[in-house]
C-alpha positions in Angstrom: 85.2 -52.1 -0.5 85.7 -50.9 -4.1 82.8 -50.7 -6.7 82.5 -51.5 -10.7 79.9 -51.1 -12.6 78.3 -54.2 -14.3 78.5 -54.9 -18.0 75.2 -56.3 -18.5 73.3 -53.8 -16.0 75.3 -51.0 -15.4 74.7 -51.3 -11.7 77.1 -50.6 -9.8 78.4 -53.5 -7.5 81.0 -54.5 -4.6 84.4 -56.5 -5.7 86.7 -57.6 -3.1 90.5 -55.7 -3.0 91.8 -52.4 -2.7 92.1 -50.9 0.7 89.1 -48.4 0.6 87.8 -50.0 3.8 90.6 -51.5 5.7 89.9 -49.1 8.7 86.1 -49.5 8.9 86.1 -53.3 8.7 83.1 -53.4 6.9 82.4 -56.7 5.4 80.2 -56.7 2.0 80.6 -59.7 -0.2 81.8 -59.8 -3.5 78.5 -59.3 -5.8 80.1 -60.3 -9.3 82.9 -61.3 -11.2 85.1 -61.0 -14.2 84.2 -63.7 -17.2 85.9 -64.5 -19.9 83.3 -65.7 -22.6 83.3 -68.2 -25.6 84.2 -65.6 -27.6 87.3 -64.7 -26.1 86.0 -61.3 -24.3 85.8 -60.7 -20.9 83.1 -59.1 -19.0 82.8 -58.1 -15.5 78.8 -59.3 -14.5 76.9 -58.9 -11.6 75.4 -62.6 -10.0 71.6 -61.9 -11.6 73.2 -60.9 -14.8 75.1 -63.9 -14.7 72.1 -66.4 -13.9 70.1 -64.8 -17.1 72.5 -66.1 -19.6 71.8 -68.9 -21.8 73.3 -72.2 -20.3 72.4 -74.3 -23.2 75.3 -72.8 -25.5 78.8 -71.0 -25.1 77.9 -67.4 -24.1 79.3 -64.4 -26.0 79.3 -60.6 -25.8 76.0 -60.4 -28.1 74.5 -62.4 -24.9 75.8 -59.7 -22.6 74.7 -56.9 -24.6 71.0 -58.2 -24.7 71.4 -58.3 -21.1 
């Protein structure tokens, strides 16, 4: 499974696609995503960088960057 490197974190974390383990069958889950944010920018995040952002208002890249 391929890696990316969180925007909030910088840890490095498993996405789903490519073929860099199609022989091994190893089965990670996918441990973040790509958002796009209410300021029209996207972010890839990690799941715990994604449950510290504000729920109470339309996140933006300042969130992420006080991540």
């Amino acid at each position: 499974m391929a890696s990316r490197a969180c925007d909030g974190c910088d840890t490095n974390v498993s996405i789903a696609g490519g073929i860099a383990n199609i022989w091994s069958q190893e089965s990670r889950p996918t441990e973040g995503i790509v958002l796009e944010l209410g300021d029209d920018t996207e972010h890839f995040l990690c799941y715990d960088c994604i449950d510290q952002l504000p729920d109470d208002r339309e996140v933006t890249a300042a969130d992420v960057a006080a991540l």
